[in-house]
Every structure is written in C-alpha cells, then in structure tokens.
C-alpha positions as CSV (number, residue, x, y, z in Angstrom):
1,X,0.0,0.0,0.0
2,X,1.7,3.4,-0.9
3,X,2.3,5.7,2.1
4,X,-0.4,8.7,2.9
5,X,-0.1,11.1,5.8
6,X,-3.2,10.6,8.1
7,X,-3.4,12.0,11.8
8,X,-6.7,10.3,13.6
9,X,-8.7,12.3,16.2
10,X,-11.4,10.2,17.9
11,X,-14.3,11.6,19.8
12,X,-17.4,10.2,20.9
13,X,-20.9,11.9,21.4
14,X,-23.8,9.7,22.0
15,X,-26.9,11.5,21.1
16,X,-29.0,12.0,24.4
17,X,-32.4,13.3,23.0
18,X,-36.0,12.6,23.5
19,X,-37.2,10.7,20.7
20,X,-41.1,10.3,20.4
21,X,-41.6,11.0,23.9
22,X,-39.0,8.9,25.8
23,X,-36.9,10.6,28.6
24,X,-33.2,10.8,28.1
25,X,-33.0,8.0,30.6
26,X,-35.2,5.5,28.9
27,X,-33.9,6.6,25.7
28,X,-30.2,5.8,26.7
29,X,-31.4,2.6,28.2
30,X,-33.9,1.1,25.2
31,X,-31.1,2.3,22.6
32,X,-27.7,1.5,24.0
33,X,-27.3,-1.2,21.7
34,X,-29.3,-0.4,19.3
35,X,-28.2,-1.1,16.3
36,X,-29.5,2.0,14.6
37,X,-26.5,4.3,16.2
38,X,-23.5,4.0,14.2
39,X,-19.9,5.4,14.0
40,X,-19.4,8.0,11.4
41,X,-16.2,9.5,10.4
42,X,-16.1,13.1,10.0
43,X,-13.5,13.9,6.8
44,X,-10.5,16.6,6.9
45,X,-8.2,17.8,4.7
46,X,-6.0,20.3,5.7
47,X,-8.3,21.1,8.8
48,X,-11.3,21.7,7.1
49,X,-14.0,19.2,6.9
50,X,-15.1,17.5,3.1
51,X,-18.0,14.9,4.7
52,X,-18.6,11.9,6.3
53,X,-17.6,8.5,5.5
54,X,-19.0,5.1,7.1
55,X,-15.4,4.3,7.2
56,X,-11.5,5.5,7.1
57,X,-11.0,2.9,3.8
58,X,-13.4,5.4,1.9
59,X,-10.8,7.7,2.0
60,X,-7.7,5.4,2.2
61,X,-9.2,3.5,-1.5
62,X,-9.3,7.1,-2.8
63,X,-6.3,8.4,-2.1
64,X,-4.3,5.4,-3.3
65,X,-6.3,5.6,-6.7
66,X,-4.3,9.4,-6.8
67,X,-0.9,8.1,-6.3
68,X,-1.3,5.8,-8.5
69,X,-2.8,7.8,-10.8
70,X,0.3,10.5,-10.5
71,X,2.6,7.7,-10.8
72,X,1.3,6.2,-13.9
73,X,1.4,9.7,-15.7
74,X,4.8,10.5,-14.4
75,X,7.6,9.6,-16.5
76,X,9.8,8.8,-13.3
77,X,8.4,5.8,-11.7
78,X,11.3,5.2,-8.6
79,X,9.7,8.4,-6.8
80,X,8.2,8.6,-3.6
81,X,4.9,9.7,-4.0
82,X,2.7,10.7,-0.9
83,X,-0.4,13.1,-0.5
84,X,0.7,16.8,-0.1
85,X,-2.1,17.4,1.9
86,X,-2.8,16.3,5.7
87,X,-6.0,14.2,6.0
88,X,-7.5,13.5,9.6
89,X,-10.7,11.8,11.1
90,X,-12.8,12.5,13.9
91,X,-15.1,9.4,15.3
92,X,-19.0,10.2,16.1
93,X,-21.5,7.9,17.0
94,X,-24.9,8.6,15.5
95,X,-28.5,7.7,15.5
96,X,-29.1,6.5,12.1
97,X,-26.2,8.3,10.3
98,X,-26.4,9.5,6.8
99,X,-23.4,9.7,5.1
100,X,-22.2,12.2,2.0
101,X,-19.1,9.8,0.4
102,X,-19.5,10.7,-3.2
103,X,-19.0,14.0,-2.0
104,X,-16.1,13.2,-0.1
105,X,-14.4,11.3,-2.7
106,X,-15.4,14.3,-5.0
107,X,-13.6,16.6,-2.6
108,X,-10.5,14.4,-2.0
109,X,-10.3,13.9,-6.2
110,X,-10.4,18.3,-6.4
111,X,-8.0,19.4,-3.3
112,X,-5.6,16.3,-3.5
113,X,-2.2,17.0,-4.7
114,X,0.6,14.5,-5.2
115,X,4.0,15.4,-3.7
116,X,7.5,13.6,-4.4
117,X,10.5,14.0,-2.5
118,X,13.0,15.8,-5.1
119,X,17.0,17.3,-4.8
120,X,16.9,20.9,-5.6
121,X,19.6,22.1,-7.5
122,X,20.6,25.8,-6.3
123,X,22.9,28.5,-7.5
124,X,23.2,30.7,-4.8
125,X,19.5,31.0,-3.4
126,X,18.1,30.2,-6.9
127,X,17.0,26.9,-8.0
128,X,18.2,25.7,-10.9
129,X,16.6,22.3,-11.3
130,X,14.9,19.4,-9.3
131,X,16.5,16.2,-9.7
132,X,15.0,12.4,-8.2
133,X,18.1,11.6,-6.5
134,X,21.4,13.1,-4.5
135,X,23.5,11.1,-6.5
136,X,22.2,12.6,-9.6
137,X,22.8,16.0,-8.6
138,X,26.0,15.3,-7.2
139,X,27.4,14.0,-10.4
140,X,25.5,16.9,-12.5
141,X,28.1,18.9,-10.2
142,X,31.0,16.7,-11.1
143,X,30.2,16.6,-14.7
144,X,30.3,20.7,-14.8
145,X,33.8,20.5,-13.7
146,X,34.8,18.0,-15.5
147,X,33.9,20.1,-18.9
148,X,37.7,22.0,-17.8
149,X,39.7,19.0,-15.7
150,X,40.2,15.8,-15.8
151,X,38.9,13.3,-14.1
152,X,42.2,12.5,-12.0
153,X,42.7,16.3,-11.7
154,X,39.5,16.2,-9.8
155,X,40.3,13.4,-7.7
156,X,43.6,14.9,-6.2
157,X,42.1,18.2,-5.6
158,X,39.6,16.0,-3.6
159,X,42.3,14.0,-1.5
160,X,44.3,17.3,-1.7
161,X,41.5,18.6,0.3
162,X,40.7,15.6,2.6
163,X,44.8,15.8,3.7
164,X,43.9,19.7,4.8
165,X,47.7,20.3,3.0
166,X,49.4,23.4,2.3
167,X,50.3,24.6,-1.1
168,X,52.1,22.1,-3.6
169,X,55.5,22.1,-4.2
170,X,56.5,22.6,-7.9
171,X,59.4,22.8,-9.6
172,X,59.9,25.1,-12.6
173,X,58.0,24.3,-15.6
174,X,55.2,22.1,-13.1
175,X,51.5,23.4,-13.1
176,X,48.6,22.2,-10.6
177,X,45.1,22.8,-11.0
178,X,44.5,23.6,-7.1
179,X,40.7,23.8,-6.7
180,X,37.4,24.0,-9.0
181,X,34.8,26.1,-7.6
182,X,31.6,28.4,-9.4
183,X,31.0,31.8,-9.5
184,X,27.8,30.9,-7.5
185,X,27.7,28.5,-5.2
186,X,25.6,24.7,-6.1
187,X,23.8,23.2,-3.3
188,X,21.6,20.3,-2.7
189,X,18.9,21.0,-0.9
190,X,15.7,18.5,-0.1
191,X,12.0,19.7,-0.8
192,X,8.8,18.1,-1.8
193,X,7.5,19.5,-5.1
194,X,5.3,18.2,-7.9
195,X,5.9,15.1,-10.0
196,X,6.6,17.0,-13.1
197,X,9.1,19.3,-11.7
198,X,11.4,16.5,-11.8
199,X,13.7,16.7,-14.8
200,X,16.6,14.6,-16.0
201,X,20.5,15.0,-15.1
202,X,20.9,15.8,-19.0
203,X,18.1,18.2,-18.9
204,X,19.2,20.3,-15.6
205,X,22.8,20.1,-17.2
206,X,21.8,22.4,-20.1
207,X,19.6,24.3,-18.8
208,X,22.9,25.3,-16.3
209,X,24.7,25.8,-19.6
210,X,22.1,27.8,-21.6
211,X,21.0,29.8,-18.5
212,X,18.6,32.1,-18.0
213,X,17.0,35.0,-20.1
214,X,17.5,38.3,-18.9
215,X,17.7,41.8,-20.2
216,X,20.8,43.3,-20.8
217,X,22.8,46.6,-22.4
218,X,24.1,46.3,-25.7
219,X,25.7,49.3,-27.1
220,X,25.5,49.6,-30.6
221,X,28.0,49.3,-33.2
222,X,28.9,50.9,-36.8
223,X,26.8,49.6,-39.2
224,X,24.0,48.0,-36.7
225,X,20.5,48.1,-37.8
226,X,17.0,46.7,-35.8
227,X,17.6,43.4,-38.3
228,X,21.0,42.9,-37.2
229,X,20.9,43.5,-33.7
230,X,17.6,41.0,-33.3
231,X,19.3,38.3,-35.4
232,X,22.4,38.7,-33.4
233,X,21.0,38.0,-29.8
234,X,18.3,35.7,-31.2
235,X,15.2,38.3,-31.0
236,X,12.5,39.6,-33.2
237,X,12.6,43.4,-34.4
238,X,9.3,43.1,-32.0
239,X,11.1,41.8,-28.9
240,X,13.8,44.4,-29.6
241,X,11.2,47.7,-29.7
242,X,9.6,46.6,-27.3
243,X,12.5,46.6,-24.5
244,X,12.9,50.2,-26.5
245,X,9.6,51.9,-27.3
246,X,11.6,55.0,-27.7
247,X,13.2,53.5,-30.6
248,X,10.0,53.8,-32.5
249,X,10.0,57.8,-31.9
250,X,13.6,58.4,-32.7
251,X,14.2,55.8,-34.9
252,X,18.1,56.1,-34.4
253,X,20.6,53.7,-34.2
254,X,23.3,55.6,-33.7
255,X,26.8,54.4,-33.1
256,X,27.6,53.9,-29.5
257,X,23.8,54.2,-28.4
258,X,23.2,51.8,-25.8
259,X,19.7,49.8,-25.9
260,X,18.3,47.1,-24.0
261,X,18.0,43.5,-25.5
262,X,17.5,40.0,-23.9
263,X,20.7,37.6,-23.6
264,X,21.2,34.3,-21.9
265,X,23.2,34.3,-18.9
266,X,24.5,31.4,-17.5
267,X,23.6,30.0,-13.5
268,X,27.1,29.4,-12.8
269,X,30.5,30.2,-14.7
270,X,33.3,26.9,-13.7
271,X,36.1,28.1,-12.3
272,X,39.8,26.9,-12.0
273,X,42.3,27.6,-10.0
274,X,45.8,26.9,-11.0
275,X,49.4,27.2,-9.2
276,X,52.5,27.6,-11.6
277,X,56.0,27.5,-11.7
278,X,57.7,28.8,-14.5
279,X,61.3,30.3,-15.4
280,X,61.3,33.1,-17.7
281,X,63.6,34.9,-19.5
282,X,64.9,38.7,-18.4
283,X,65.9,40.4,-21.5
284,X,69.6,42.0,-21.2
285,X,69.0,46.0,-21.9
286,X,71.5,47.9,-24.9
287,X,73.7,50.5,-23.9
288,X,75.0,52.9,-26.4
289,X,77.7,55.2,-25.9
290,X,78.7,58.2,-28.1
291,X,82.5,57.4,-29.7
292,X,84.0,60.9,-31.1
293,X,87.3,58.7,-32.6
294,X,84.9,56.5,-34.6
295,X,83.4,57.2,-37.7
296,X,79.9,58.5,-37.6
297,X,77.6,55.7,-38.6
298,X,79.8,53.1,-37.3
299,X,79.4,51.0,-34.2
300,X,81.1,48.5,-32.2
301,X,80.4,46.1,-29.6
302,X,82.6,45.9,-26.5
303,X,80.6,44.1,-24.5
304,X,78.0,41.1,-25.7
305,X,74.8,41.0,-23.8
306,X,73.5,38.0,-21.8
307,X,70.0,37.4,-20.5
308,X,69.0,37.1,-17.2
309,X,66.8,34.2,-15.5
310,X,63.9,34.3,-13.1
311,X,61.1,31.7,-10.9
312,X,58.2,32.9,-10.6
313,X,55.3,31.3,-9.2
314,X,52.0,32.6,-9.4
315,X,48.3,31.4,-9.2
316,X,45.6,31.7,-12.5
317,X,41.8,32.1,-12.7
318,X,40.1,30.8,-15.6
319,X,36.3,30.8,-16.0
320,X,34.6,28.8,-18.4
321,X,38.1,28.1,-19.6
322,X,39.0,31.3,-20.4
323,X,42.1,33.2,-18.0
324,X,41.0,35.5,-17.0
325,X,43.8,36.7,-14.0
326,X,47.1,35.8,-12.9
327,X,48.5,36.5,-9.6
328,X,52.1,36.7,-8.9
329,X,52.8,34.7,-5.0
330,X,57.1,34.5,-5.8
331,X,60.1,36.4,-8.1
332,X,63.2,35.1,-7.4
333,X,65.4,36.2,-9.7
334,X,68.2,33.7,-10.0
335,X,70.4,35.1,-12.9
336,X,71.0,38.7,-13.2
337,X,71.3,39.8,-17.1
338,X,74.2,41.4,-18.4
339,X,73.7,45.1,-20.4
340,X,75.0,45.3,-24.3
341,X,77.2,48.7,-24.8
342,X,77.5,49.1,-28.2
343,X,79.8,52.1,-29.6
344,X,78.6,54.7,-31.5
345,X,81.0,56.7,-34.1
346,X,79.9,60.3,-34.1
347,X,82.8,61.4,-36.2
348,X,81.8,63.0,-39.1
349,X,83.8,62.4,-42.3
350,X,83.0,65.9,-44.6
351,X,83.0,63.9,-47.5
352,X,81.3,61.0,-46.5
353,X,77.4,60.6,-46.2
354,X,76.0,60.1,-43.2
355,X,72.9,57.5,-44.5
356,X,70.5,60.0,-44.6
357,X,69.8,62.1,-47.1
358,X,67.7,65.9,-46.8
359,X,65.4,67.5,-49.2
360,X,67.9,69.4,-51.9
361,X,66.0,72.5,-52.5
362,X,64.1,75.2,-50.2
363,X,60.5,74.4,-49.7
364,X,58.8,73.7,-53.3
365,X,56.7,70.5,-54.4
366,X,56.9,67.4,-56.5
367,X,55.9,68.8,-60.5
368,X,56.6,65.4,-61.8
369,X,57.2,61.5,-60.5
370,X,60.0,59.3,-61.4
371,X,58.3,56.9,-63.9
372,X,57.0,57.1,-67.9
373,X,56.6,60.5,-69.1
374,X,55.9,61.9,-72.5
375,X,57.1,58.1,-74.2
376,X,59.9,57.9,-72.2
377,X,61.6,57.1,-68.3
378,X,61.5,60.1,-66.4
379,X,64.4,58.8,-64.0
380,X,64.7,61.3,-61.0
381,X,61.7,63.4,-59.6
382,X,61.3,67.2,-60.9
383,X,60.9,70.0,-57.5
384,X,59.2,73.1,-58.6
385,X,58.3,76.6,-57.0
386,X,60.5,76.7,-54.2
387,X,60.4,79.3,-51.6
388,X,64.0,80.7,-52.3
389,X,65.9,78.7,-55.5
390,X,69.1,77.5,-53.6
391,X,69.9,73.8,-54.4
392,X,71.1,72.1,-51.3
393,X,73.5,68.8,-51.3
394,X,71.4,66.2,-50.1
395,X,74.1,64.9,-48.4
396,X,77.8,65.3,-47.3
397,X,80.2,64.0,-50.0
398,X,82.7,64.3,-52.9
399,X,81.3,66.6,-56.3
400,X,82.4,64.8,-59.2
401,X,81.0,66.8,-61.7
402,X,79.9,70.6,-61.9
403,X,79.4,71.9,-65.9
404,X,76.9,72.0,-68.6
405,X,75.9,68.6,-70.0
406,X,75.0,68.5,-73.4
407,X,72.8,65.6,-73.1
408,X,69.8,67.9,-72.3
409,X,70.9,67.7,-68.4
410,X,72.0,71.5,-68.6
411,X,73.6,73.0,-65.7
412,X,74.0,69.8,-63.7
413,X,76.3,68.7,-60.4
414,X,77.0,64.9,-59.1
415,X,78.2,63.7,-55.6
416,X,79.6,60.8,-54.6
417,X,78.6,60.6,-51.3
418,X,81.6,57.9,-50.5
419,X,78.9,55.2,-49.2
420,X,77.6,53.7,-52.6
421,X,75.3,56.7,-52.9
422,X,75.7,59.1,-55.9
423,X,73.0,62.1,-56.3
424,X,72.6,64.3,-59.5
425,X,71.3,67.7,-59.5
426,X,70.1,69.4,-63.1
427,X,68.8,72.2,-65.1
428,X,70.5,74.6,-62.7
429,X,71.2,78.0,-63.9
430,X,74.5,78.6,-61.8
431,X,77.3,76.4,-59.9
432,X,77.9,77.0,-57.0
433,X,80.8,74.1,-56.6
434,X,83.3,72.8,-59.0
435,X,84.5,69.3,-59.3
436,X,86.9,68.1,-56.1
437,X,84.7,70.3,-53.4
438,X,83.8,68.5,-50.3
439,X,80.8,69.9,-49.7
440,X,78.3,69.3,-46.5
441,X,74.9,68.0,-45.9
442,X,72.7,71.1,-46.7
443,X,75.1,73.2,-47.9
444,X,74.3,75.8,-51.0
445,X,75.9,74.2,-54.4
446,X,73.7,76.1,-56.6
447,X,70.6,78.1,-58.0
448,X,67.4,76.6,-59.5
449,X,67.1,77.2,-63.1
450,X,65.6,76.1,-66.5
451,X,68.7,75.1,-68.7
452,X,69.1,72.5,-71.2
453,X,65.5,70.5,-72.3
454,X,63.4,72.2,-69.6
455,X,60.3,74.0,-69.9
456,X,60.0,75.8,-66.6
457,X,62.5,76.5,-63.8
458,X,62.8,73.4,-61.2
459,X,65.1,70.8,-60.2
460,X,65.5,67.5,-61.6
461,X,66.7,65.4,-58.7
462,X,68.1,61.5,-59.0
463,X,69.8,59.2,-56.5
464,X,71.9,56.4,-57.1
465,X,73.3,53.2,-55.3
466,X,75.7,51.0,-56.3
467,X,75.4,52.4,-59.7
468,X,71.8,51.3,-59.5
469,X,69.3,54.3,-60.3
470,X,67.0,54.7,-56.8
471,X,63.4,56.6,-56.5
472,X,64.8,59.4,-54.6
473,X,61.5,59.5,-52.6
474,X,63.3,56.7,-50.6
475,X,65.2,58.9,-49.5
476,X,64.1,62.3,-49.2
477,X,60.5,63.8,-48.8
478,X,58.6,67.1,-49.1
C-alpha cells in the first residue's frame, strides 16, 4: 500500500435526545445497543471538513487511486509519491447516520495533490533544477567540472583537500590545477514538489549551460540596424522595440547608443584555480655610448649582452576556460642579465654621407614622378616653386662633376657621397661648386634654373646606389 499522511482524532458523542416522547433515561437505556447508532467519520483535509464516510477505507481506496494515478502519468516511476495534503478523522457515534461519500471522494479527487521528494539544484539561493536523487545531482556537479579537468585532476584536488595540506610544491615548468569552484555556489537541498518538476540529469545540465534569459545593455556598433541587432542576440525586431519603445520615436541607431535587449546568462560560470611555476627569460638591456674617434655611422660592440633568468610562481583564474587573471605569490630572480654597450661613431667624415639624405631645394613640391613620361623614363623626380631657389647637397660627399651637359641635363652637379650613394642635381642656372669640393649635408651648391630640355625652372633630382638608379623618394620627402 503506498504511504499517505493521516493524523486520527477520535471523539465520541452519543446522542442523548428525546425521541417520540421517551426521557433521556429511557432513551439511553432502550437504545444502547441499538443497532440503529453507528460510528461516522467526519472527513478533513488540511483542517477543514469535506464529509462523512461510514469508514477510514473510503478515503484510504481514494487516495491510493491518486498516487497511482500520478505515478502512472509520471515519467519517473522510482519516486516517492505521498499526499501533499494532511488528512484527519474525527469518530462520532450517530442515530441513524447518513453519510455524504461521493461527496467526499469528489472533494479528496479536487483538493488532492501528489508530492514527491526531489533534490533541488541551487545557484546561490536560486534553484536551478529538481532532480529524483542526491547522486544525480552530485554528479551533475561533477560533470560541470569535468567540462575543464580531468577526471584524475578532480580526484587529487579531492584528496588534496581531505589531507587539509598546504600549497604544492612545484618545480619550474610544473603546473597544478588547485581547486574548482563556481561563481555561485551549487547546493543540494531536499523539498517536496510536484511530480513533473522532476527533470533529467541531461536536462538540468543544459539548462545550467544555456541559463537564463534576462535583459541586458548592448551598445550599438557601426553599421548595426534593428535586423542585425535582433538576429544577433536571437530576438524579433518586435522583442527588440519593445524593451525600447523610444526606438520607435527616434528611430536612431546611432553608433555607440546603448539599448536594451534579452541575452542568456549562465547560472554558474566553472572556475579553475591553477598554481604555476615557471622560469622566464629577463631580456639584457642595450647600452649605447657616443664614440667621437669612430666614424659617424659606425658601431662597435665591446661588450656582448646576456639574458638574465627568473622563478616565478603565481596562481591563474580561468572561468569557463578562459584566463582570466594571474597572480604573482614569488620572483626570485636567480640570474641577473648582463647590459650590451655598443659604440657609436659620431665622427663625421666631410666627405662621406652620413645614410641619410635631406630634401635638396628650399621648400617647393613634386611637379613630376619618377616613372614614364611623354614616351619615355623620367628617372629622377622634378621640384618646382620653391620658396628661395638654392639647391642644397642632399648629403655630405665628394662633387664629381659641376658643368653643362650636353645631353639635355644643362647645368647639372653629381656627388659621390663615398657610401655607394651618388645624387645628381640638373637644369640649374648657376654652380655654385666645381668638381673636387667636399661639400656638407645642406650646404648651397647652386641656383634653381631652366637650362638644357626644360620647360620651366625646377630641379630634376636623381639618386643612385651602387650604380643602380633609386626613386629618390626613398630617400628624401617634401
């Protein structure tokens, strides 16, 4: 017989009345075992009466046909099921009783409710599931940690715990995973709910993974519209202007604009704690120092660098398997790193270029690219409308030429800048230099002019290297 709480009160009241004339006394004494006065059971549920019933089965037949009723329809037989409600008697004996048990069984079949004894699931104080059994929700715990550890991870931190030791020892390069915990806190808890509040381990397992809806800020994006926002998060255009009426009025989805939309937001995040040991690198530093008796552009090492070593040991928090912190606990440093000095020639050679080049006129812009031009290569770029018509060297070096050149070139100059770099300066309308001059870095060599096949006063400007003609804009700029 399945179980039902009942609680029986028993009273008796004879009837003492005077019935078709009789006295109490001769009443009592011509009825006293009569069989005409009967016990009748007066019917509660939850303290308040439902009828009479010629006997406690009535009620016991009844409430067994609701258990089994609720455990045929529930899809989790192994359940204890019991009566939510708490059902009590009180006894009377009656003169020709007349009992009501339709309407009691009527009454039981309305205000009876079927109750099973179920494992809440809790994050923090909210429940996340009901579950039929301890174990189940013990290993639904277990199998959320084990999405980030392994199964022997999760065993030593277990006997790690049991032993009450201190921190691990590790040596350099070693990593523990110390503890697993959540960002709210799963508990068990016992209650008696409804059959069908029970769901499955696999069932309470996503729903801790998929969460919860709730509304959230969502700041909008360049290029986000109503359609792209809703498909993002999973909403209708509906859903969304709805959590924003005012979206309707302004209609703006303006970059940066935060509005409201639903997202799913996990019970619990799984977190792991891990202790690490690691030894890592300390870069040596580069010293230069300024040498006046070496050449300018020239260096020397005089003393090699050597990198420096470190243990450190420090703790990491990821959740949901992502790190999200690190914690440093020790630095020992246990090789200090030795500096680089490097020599740096500052000696400057008059003719000899320093590696960078200046722009070789005053001001002025670019009035034609190297590249084709008019059918043929245009080999050097063309500088027009300067602010003052000097032509500077672009850099220091040895002039190797300074004349007309016949070859349409005009007034033209070349230095050798003594570092594989030539430059050639044309259509000048004076010298300033002649051929053997060691001239510097930004010094005047001549005026701007239109000589030889020109059609306008500039500068045609080209660079060399190694022989090899060079875009000059690698070198210089406006």
């Amino acid at each position: 017989m399945l179980k039902w709480n009942n609680k029986a009160v028993l009273s008796l009241a004879i009837s003492a009345a005077a019935i078709l004339g009789f006295s109490a006394k001769e009443a009592s004494a011509h009825h006293d075992d009569n069989e005409l006065i009967k016990t009748i059971y007066h019917v509660y549920v939850d303290g308040n009466e439902i009828g009479t019933v010629h006997h406690k089965s009535v009620v016991t037949k009844e409430t067994e046909r609701v258990l089994a009723e609720a455990e045929k329809s529930s899809s989790s037989q192994d359940l204890d099921y019991k009566i939510k409600q708490d059902i009590t008697f009180e006894a009377e004996r009656v003169f020709r009783p007349v009992f009501d048990e339709a309407q009691v069984r009527n009454a039981l079949q309305n205000e009876l409710s079927v109750a099973v004894k179920a494992y809440r699931l809790n994050a923090a104080d909210e429940t996340v599931a009901y579950l039929s059994s301890e174990k189940e929700a013990k290993d639904l715990i277990e199998k959320l940690k084990l999405q980030y550890v392994s199964k022997e991870e999760l065993e030593q931190i277990n006997a790690a715990k049991k032993e009450n030791g201190g921190k691990p020892k590790l040596k350099a390069g070693e990593s523990v995973i110390t503890d697993v915990t959540f960002t709210k806190d799963l508990t068990i808890s016992i209650q008696e709910v409804q059959p069908d509040l029970i769901v499955s381990a696999e069932s309470a397992f996503n729903t801790i993974k998929t969460g919860k809806m709730q509304v959230s800020d969502y700041k909008l994006k360049s290029g986000d519209t109503l359609e792209r926002v809703a498909a993002k998060h999973k909403m209708s255009v509906n859903q969304i202007l709805s959590l924003n009426p005012k979206l309707l009025l302004s209609d703006r989805m303006s970059e940066g604009r935060s509005i409201k939309i639903m997202k799913h937001v996990p019970f619990t995040d799984v977190i792991v704690h891990e202790l690490k040991r690691e030894k890592k690198v300390i870069p040596f530093v580069v010293k230069e120092e300024k040498d006046g008796s070496m050449e300018l552009g020239t260096t020397k090492i005089v003393q090699e660098g050597q990198a420096g070593a470190e243990d450190i040991t420090y703790t990491t928090l990821s959740v949901n398997g992502e790190t999200k912190s690190a914690d440093m606990l020790i630095k020992e440093v246990v090789k200090q790193p030795v500096e680089k000095i490097v020599k740096i020639g500052t000696k400057e050679i008059p003719s000899k270029g320093t590696g960078s080049m200046v722009w070789p006129a005053v001001g002025g812009y670019i009035s034609s690219h190297q590249g084709e031009r008019w059918g043929r290569a245009h080999k050097g770029i063309d500088i027009a409308r300067p602010s003052e018509r000097s032509i500077l060297a672009a850099d220091n070096g040895k002039v190797v030429e300074a004349g007309y050149d016949n070859g349409g070139y005009g007034n033209k100059i070349i230095i050798d800048h003594n570092n594989g770099m030539r430059t050639m300066y044309a259509h000048l309308s004076s010298i300033s230099v002649k051929p053997g001059d060691v001239v510097k870095k930004g010094s005047k060599i001549g005026v701007m002019g239109s000589t030889g096949n020109s059609t306008g006063i500039h500068l045609h400007f080209e660079v060399y290297k190694n022989g090899a003609l060079q875009n000059p804009l690698k070198y210089v700029s406006e």
